[in-house]
Structure formats: C-alpha cells, structure tokens
C-alpha positions in Angstrom: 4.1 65.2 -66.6 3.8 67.9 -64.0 1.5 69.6 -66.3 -0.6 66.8 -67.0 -1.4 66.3 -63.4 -1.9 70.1 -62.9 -5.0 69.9 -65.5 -6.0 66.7 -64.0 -6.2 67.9 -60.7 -8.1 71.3 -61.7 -10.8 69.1 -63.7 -11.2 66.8 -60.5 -11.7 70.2 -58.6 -14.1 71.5 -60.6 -16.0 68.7 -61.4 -17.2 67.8 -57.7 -19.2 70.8 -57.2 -21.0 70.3 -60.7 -21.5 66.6 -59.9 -22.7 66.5 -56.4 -25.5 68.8 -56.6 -27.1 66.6 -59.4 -26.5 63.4 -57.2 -28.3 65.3 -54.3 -31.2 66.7 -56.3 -31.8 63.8 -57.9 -33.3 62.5 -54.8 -35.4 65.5 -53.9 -39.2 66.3 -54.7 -39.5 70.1 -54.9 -42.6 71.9 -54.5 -44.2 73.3 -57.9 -43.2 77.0 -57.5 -39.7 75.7 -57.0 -39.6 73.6 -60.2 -41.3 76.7 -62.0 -38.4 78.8 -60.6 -35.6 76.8 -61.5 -36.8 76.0 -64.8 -36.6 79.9 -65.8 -33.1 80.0 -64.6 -32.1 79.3 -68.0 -33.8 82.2 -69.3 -32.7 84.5 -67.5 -28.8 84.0 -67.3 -29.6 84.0 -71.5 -31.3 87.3 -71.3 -28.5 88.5 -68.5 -25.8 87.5 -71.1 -27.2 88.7 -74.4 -28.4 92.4 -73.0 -25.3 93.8 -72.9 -24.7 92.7 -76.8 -28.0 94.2 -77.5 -26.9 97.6 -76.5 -23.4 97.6 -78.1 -24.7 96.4 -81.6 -23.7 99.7 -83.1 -21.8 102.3 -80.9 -23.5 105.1 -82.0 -26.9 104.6 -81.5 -28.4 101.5 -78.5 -31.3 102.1 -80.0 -30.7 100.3 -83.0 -30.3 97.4 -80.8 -33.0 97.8 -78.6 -35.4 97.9 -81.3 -34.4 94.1 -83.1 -34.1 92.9 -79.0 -37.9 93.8 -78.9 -38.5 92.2 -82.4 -37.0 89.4 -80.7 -38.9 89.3 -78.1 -42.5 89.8 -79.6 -41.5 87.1 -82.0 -40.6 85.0 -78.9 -43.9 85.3 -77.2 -45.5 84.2 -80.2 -44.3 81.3 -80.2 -42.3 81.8 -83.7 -39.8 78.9 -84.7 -36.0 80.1 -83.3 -34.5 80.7 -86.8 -37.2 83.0 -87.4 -37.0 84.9 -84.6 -33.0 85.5 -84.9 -34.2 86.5 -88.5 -36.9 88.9 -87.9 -34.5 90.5 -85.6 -32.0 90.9 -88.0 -34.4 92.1 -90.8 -35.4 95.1 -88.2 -32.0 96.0 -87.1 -31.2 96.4 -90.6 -34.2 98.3 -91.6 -34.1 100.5 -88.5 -30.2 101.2 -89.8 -31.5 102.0 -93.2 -33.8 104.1 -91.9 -32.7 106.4 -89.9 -29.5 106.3 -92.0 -26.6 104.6 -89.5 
C-alpha cells in the first residue's frame, strides 16, 4: 500500500507543473514572434536529441553519419513525405558505407 501511495504521490508532483502552465497559457495572447518562437521549440529539442546519434552511427568514421543527417535535412527542406526522408537517409548512409568501404 505504501508503494502505491509513493507513485501516487510522485505522479501528483509531477503533474502540477505540466498542468498549470497550459491552464495559464491558455488565457494569454502572445505576440507573433513569440508564437513563431515557441512553435520551433519542437524542432529544436528533436534536432538537440538526435545529433548526438548522428555522430555515433558508426564509431569509426562521424562522417558516415553526418553525411545521411544532411540527406536528411535537404530532403526535409524540400518538403519530402517523412518516410521518405528517413529512407533517403538510410539509402546514403549505406552507400556512403559501401563506398568508402566501412
């Protein structure tokens, strides 16, 4: 039981500070720059998280990474459906690895 009510209590605790602010912003009208900011959050905490991954795709050469991260990228900004993008990626880290022999 003690258990029970530990896990209760920690989802309680963390809950408030994820509830609140969408109760209080809710209510606010934000400039545009603001909205524009905030909306690119997102993006960049998913570019923050998968950069790292992009460099450690093979331990012996980043560059292999590097190179399908910029695929991924180029694709992006043209506006190229998701599943393509992962998979034009993909197809360049594996010809950059066949390539160059890794």
């Amino acid at each position: 039981m003690s258990i029970f009510l530990i896990i209760l209590g920690m989802a309680i605790v963390t809950y408030i500070p994820r509830f609140l602010p969408v109760l209080i912003v809710d209510r606010l009208k934000f400039p545009g720059w603001v909205n524009r900011w905030l909306k690119s959050i997102p993006y960049a905490a998913l570019g923050a998280l998968i950069f790292p991954g992009i460099l450690s795709v093979d331990g012996k050469s980043p560059l292999v990474g590097l190179m399908g991260g910029i695929a991924a990228v180029i694709l992006s900004y043209l506006r190229i459906h998701i599943i393509f993008v992962i998979s034009g990626s993909i197809l360049v880290v594996i010809l950059v690895k066949l390539l160059t022999g890794l």
